[in-house]
N, C-alpha and C positions, 0 to 999 in steps of 0.2 A: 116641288120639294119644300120644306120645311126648314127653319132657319137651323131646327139642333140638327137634322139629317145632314145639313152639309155640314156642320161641325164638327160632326160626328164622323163623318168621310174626310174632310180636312185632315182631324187629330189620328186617323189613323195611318192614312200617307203619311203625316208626319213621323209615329210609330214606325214605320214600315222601314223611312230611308234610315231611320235612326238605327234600328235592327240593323238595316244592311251594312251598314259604315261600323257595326259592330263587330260583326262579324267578319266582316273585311279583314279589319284589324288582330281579330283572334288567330285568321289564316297566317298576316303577311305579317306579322309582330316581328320586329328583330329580337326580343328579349321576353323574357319570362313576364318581365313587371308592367310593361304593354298587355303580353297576353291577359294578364290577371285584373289589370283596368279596364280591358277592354269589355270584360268578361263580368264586371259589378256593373259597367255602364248597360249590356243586357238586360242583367237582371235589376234593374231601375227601369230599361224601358217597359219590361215585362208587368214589372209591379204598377208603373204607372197605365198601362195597356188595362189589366185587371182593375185600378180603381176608375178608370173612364168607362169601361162598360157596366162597373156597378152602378155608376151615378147616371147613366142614360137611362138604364133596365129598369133602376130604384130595386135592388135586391143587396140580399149581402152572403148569397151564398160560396161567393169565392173570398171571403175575408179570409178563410183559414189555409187559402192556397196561397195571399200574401204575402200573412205573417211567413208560413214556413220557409218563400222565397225570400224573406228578411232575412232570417234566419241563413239560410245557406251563404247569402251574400257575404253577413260580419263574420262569420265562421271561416269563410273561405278566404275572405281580407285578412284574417290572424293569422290564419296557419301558413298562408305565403308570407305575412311580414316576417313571423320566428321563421321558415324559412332559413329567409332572408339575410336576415341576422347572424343566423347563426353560420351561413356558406361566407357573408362576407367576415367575420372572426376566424374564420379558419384560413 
């Protein structure tokens, strides 16, 4: 084996338990705002999942699956904080 193939198999066990402990936490959350942290900390791992395999491959045809998972991420981080805000005002 090759020094990037274990790297490459390293970073994605890493990936993987990281998923998992994410998803744990989306199941067993006591509160909405775990859920919703738990739920950006995903979609980071995911994003960084997609930029490790474009730097191994050297491609960048998943750039636009990024971006748009960016996107979902700060979207979904606002609309929970207004939420938020506005259940604790009331």
């Amino acid at each position: 084996m090759t020094f990037l193939s274990v790297v490459s198999v390293v970073a994605g066990i890493m990936f993987g338990i990281g998923a998992i402990a994410a998803v744990i936490r989306i199941i067993r959350g006591p509160s909405i705002l775990d859920r919703a942290l738990a739920t950006d900390v995903l979609l980071a791992i995911a994003i960084c999942a997609l930029g490790a395999e474009m730097a191994l491959n050297r491609h960048t045809d998943t750039l636009v699956v990024m971006l748009i998972l960016a996107m979902f991420a700060v979207v979904g981080s606002i609309s929970i904080a207004r939420f938020m805000a506005k259940q604790d005002a009331s």
